[in-house]
Each structure stands twice: as structure tokens, then as C-alpha cells.
LOLUM-923549 format. One line per 8 residues: number of its first residue (from 1); for each residue x, y, z of C-alpha. Coordinates in pm, 1 decimal. Example, Ala and Ser with C-alpha at 12.3 -4.5 7.8 and 13.67 -1.06 7.14 Angstrom:
// LOLUM-923549
1> 1230.0,-450.0,780.0; 1367.0,-106.0,714.0 .
//
This chain:
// LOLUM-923549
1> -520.2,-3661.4,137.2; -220.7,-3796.2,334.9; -267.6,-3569.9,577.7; -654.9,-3658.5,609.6; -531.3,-4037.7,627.2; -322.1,-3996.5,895.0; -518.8,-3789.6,1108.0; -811.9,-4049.2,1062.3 .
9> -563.0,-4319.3,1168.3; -480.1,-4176.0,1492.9; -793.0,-4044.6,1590.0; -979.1,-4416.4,1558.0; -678.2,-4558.0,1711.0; -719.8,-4324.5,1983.9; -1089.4,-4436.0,2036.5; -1087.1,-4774.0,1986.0 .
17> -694.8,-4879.2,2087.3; -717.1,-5125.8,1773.9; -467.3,-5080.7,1503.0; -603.6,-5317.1,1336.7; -934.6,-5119.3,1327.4; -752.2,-4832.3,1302.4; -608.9,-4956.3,963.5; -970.7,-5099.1,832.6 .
25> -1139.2,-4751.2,903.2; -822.9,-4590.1,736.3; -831.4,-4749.3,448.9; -1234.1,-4707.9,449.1; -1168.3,-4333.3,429.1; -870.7,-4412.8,166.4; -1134.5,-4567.2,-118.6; -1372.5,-4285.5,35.5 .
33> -1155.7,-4002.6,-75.6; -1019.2,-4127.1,-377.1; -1399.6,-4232.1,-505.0; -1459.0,-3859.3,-439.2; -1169.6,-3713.6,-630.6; -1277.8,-3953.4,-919.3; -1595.6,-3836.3,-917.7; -1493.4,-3467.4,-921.4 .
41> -1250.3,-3538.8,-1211.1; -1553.4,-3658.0,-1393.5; -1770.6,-3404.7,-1340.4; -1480.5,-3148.8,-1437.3; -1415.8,-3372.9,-1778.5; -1817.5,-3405.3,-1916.4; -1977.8,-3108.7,-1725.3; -1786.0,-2893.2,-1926.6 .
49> -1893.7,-3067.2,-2253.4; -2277.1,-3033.2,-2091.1; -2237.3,-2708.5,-2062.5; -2051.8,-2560.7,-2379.2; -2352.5,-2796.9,-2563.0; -2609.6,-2531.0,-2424.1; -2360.6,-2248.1,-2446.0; -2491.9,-1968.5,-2697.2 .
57> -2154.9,-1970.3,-2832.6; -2144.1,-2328.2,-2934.0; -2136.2,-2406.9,-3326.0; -2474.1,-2614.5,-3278.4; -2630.2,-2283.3,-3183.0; -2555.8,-2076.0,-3486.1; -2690.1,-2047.6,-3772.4; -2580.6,-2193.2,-4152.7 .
65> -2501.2,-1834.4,-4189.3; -2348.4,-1688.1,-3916.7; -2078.6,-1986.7,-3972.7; -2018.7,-1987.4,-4315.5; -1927.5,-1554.9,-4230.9; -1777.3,-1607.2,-3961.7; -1965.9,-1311.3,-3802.7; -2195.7,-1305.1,-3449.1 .
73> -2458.8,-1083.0,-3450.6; -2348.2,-807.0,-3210.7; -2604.4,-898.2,-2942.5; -2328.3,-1175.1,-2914.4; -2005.2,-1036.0,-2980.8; -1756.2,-899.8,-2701.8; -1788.6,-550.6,-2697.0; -1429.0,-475.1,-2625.0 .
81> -1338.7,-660.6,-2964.7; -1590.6,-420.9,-3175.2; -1412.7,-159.2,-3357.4 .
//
């Protein structure tokens, strides 16, 4: 990200001879960036939930039975755990 900053700095500073613009566009890319990272976190955090919720492994798929023995029907069940 630093790197990304500084490059940024330098190149508008090279078009425009204005570190004062130089900073403003800088720090533009700065909230830029970080909103981005943010946003990925997010989608890292509650995707995952999203998707284990329509997983076919998830306890809200099984049935009363399959929990209460603790068994997947083998349609389900890693084959290289089968003995």
C-alpha cells in the first residue's frame, strides 16, 4: 500500500508540479485503498458464513437423524475416510 502511495505521490506531482495536489490526490487514493481492503475483509468474514449456510455439509442441511448418529450417508462422506 505504501508503495502504491508513494508512487501515486510522485507521479501527480510530476504532472501537475503541486505538492499540495500531490498530497490531496494521495491521500484520495489512501481512503481509496483502505475502503477496498475493508471491503475485502468483509466479504472474507460473512461470505464464508453465506456460503457454509448453503454448504451440504452444514448442520441445517441434515437430517434429525443423520445428527443424532452422527453418520453421512456415503453419497456424502470422504471416500478416503471409509473403511
Amino acid at each position: 500500500m505504501t508503495a502504491s502511495l508513494v508512487i501515486t505521490m510522485g507521479w501527480v506531482y510530476a504532472a501537475t508540479l503541486s505538492p499540495w495536489l500531490s498530497l490531496a490526490w494521495t491521500l484520495a487514493a489512501a481512503l481509496l485503498l483502505q475502503t477496498g481492503y475493508f471491503i475485502a475483509i468483509l466479504i472474507m468474514v460473512f461470505g464464508r458464513r453465506i456460503l457454509q449456510v448453503h454448504s451440504p455439509f452444514s448442520p441445517s442441511s441434515r437430517t434429525d437423524r443423520q445428527i443424532t448418529s452422527g453418520k453421512l450417508p456415503r453419497s456424502r462422506a470422504r471416500p478416503d475416510l471409509e473403511r
